[in-house]
Every structure is written in C-alpha cells, then in structure tokens.
N, C-alpha and C positions, 0 to 999 in steps of 0.2 A: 934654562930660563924659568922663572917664576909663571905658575898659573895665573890665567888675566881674571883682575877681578871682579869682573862680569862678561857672562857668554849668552846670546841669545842668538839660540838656534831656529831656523826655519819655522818663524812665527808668524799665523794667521792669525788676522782679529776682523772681525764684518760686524758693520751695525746693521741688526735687522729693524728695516724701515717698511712700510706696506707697500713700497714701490719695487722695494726691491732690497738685496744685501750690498752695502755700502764697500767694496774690497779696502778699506785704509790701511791694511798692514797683509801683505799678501806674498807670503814667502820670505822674509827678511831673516840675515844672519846680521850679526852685530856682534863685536870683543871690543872691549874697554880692559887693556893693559894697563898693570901696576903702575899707578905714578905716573899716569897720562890725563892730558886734558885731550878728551875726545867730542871735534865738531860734527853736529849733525842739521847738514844746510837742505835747504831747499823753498820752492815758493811756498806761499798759505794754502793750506788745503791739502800740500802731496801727502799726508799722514804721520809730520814728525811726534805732535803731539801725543797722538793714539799710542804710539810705538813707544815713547816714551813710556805711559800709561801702559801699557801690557811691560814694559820691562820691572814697573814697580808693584805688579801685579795687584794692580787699581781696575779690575774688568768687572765694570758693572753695565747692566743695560742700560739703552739697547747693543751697547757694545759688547758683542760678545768672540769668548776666544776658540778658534777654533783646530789649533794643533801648534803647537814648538815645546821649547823649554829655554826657563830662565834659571841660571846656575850661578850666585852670587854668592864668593868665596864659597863654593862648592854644596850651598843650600838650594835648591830646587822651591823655589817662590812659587812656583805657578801649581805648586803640588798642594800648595799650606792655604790651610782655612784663611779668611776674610779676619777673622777675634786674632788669629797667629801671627798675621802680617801687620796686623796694626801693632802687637805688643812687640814682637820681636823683631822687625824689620824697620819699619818706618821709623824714622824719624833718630835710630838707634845703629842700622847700619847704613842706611839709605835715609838721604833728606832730599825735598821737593822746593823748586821758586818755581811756582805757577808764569804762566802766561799772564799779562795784566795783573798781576801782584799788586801793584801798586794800588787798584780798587780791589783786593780781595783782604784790603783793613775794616775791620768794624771802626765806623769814624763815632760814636760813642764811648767807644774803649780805648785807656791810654794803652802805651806800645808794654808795657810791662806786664797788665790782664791780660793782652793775648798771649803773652809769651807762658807768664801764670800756667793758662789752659790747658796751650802745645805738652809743656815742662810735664805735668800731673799728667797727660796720659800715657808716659810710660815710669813715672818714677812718682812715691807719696814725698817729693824734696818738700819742705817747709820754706817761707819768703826768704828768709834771711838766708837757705843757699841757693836761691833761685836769681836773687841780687846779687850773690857773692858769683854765681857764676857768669851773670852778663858781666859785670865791673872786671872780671879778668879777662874773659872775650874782646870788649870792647875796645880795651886797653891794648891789647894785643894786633887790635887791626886799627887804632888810632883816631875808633869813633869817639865821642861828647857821649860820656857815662849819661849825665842829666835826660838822654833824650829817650829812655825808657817810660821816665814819668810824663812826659809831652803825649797827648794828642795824634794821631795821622795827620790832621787839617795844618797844624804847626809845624810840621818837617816840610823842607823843600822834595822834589818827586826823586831824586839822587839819593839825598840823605832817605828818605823812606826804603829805596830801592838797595840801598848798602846793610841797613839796618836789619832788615828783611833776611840777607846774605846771613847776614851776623848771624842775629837769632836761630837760622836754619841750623848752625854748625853746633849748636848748646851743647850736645850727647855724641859732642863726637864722631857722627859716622862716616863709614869708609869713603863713599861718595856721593856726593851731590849732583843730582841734574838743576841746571838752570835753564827756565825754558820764556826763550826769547828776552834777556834780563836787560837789555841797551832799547826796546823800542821805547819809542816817546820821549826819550832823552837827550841833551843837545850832545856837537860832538867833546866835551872837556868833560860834559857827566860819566859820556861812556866810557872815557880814560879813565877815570878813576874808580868806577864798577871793574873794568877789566882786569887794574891795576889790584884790585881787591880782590877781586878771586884768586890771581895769580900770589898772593900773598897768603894764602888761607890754605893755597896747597903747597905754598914752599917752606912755610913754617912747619910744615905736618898735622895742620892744623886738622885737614882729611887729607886721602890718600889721592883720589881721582876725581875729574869730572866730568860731566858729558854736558857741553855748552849748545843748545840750539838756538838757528840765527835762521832767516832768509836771508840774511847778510853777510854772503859769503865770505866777502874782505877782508868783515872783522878776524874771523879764523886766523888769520895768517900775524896775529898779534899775539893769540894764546893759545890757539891748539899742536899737537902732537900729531892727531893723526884726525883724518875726515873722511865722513860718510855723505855721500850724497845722494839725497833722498826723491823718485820722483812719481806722483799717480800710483803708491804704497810699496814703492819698488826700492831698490837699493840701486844704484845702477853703477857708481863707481866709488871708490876707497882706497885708501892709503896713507905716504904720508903726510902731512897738512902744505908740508913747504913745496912737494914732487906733485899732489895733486891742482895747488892751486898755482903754482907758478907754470905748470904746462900740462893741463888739464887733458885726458884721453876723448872723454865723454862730449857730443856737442854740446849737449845742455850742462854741464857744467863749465867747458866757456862762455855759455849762453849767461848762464849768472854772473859770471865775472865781467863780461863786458855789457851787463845790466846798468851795472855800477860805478861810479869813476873813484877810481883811485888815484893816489900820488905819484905815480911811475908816469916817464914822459909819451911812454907809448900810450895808454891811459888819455892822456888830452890829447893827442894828435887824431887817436881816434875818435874819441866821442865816448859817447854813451850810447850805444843800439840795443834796442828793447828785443824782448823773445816774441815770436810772431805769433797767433792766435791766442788759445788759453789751455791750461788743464783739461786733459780729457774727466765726465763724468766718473768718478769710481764702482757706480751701479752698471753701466757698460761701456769698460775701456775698451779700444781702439784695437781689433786685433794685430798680433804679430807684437814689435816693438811700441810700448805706451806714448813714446815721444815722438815717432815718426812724423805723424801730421803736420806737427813746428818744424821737423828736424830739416836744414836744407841739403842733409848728403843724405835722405834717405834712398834706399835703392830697392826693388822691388821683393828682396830678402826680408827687407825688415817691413815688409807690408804685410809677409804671408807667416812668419815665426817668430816667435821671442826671443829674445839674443838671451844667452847665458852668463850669468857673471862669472869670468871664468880671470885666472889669474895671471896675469902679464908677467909677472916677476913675483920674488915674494914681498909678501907684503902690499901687491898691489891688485887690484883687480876692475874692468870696466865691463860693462853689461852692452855691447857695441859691435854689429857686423864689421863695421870698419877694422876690427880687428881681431876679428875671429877668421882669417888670412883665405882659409882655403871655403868656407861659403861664402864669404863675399868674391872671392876669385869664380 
C-alpha cells in the first residue's frame, strides 16, 4: 500500500492563557490516506480547528505546540521555519477554506485582487497567467469565469463559498482542508458545495481532503474515512460508512441522533439533544472526558482514561464499553 499522505502523530497543542493552558489538541493521531476524503466531526469547541491549524503548521500564540510530528508526503512540517512553510507548503502543497470564509473577503476588493495576492506569494505569475489560470479552473468546475471581476457583496453566499473552493485549488496542491464549508448555507447550497469538492478530487484536480463539520451526517455523502473529535481528544475512527451507520463511541451516536436524517428510524425517533455541555479544556473531567454526558458511564470511566485502542483494523474507539476485560 501506498504511504498516506498525511500522518499526525501524538500531537499536543495548549493555549497559554493566564488562567491556565487551554488542552485543545492533547494527544491526537490522525492519517489521511491517498485519495481519501477524510471527516473530522465533532461539536464547537472540541479542538477540530486548532488540530487542523497544527496539522498545517500554522502554530502561533498563544497557541503553542507542544510535542508530535506532522509528516506530509514524508516532509516533517512542524520541523520547518514559519518563511519555509509559507513558501513551500501552503498554498503549494497544502491549501486552506477557513472557518467563516465567507466574511474572511475583503469587501473592497474584487475576487480577482485577492486571488492577485494569494497567486504572488508563491509565484512572480504576471495577470495575464493568473487569468489564464482561473478561466481554466473555473471552467473545469463549471463556475461563471466573469465572477472574478465581481465584488464579494455581488455573489450569492454559495457562489462566494464555491468560488473560494476554486481559488484555494490555483497551484495545485495535494490536499485541501475545508473547515466547516456547508455552515450558513441552505440545504441545495450544500449540495452543490459538496458536489464541488467531490469533483475537484475526482477530476485529480487535488489528491485528498480532510472535510470538517459538527455535522456529522453530512460525512456520510463525501467522506472515506472519520475522526471523531471530542474535549482535544480522538475518541473513535474509521471507515465513514462502518462509523456512522453503527457508531462504537456514545457520543458519537450522541451526534448522530443530534440530528435528523432521512432514514425512517431517524423520524420515529426524533431528535435527542446530548445532555449537559463540553467539559472546560483548562480542567477536563478526570478519567474519560465524556463521562459526565455519557449515560453508560460506569465507575471505570470516572477513575481512568480509556485508550484508543483498535477494534479491528482500520478501526478504533476510545471507550471502556469495549475495552472487554476493565469494563468486566
């Protein structure tokens, strides 16, 4: 088998804050395999973003990092200067769709001057290939060429949000994170965002992507394989259809029956909400971080932290319930 290409090993990241250090990534393993779209769910707050952000070795204060390795197509990112990563990484082999993208437009610049910018900081291209490259982009993914020279305030939030996609892919690189790229959108936008990503990696247009969502469901329309993220933790993974159609972890049933889906079991049941909130990341909850919500918890997971340890291959849950002989 082909090396995956990205590995993030046993990575801590803490914000130091004067109350305390923030744990938002606190042990985490992560593989993103060749030619996969990889989900990474969880509520607001568990530390998808951060984890993101240290995988593109974007660690700046107060964020800081505190022990792993990121290994992308067998470059060691977290070893390379801040000038290194911007010139050879970003945007080159690795591209970014922020969070709220959609307000992170300069609404005085048309869509072509930020691209302009993006384009020249890793290449001196000249306008005439920096057009010549959207016009075959665009054309490629079946956007309106014209809406380069448009405004932010004149695109619809869909179109700004596909357009965005586009642009990211300019230079080609291997993969793309899109972080959170469906909120705020009705459900026909997100069809056609979804629809768009999955075209941009089946054309080859990149290789992989790592899609984050609180929106568990969505996964099960584009992802390969899922992480589920909770309080800076990993806690279950595997593959997107085996995790979310019969979930190990409570709380990631807890997500899926957050949400209504189109399956009949889905309305019969309802919608049941996850009970209290997030534990603080400045001092989580000893033993298991989810226990408090969790309603099998048992007095194991009051006193130690479960392991994520691997059910099968390919699969793994962070859960006494099936760690056979402590829970017995």
């Amino acid at each position: 088998m082909a090396e995956p290409l990205l590995i993030g090993l046993n990575l801590r990241a803490f914000y130091r804050l004067k109350m305390g250090g923030v744990r938002a990534v606190d042990g985490v393993d992560i593989t993103v395999p060749r030619g996969s779209i990889v989900g990474l769910a969880g509520e607001s707050g568990c530390g998808k973003t951060t984890l993101v952000n240290v995988l593109l070795a974007n660690v700046r204060p107060p964020l800081e990092l505190l022990g792993g390795s990121v290994l992308l197509d067998g470059l060691d990112v977290l070893k390379m200067s801040r000038e290194e990563v911007r010139k050879k990484v970003w945007g080159v082999k690795v591209s970014y769709v922020p969070q709220a993208a959609l307000n992170a437009l300069n609404p005085t610049k048309r869509i072509i001057d930020l691209i302009r910018d993006a384009v020249r900081q890793h290449t001196p291209a000249t306008d005439q290939e920096i057009v010549s490259m959207c016009k075959r982009r665009f054309e490629e993914l079946n956007l309106p060429f014209d809406s380069i020279y448009r405004y932010p305030h004149e695109l619809s939030g869909g179109m700004r949000q596909r357009v965005i996609i586009a642009t990211s892919t300019l230079l080609n690189p291997q993969l793309l994170f899109v972080d959170e790229p469906t909120s705020a959108l009705d459900v026909s936008t997100q069809k056609q965002v979804l629809r768009m990503l999955l075209d941009i990696k089946n054309d080859r247009i990149i290789d992989s992507i790592v899609f984050v969502t609180h929106e568990l469901p969505l996964l099960r329309q584009i992802a390969s394989h899922v992480y589920i993220m909770y309080a800076g933790k990993i806690v279950e993974y595997g593959p997107a259809e085996e995790i979310l159609l019969e979930p190990q972890h409570p709380y990631t049933k807890a997500l899926m029956y957050s949400v209504m889906t189109p399956e009949p079991e889905s309305r019969q049941r309802g919608i049941i909400s996850i009970p209290g909130e997030p534990p603080s990341l400045i001092s989580p909850p000893p033993g298991c971080r989810f226990h408090p919500r969790c309603p099998h918890a048992m007095d194991i997971c009051r006193a130690r932290e479960p392991a994520l340890v691997e059910l099968r291959s390919g699969v793994g849950v962070a859960c006494f319930l099936h760690h056979s002989k402590e829970a017995a």
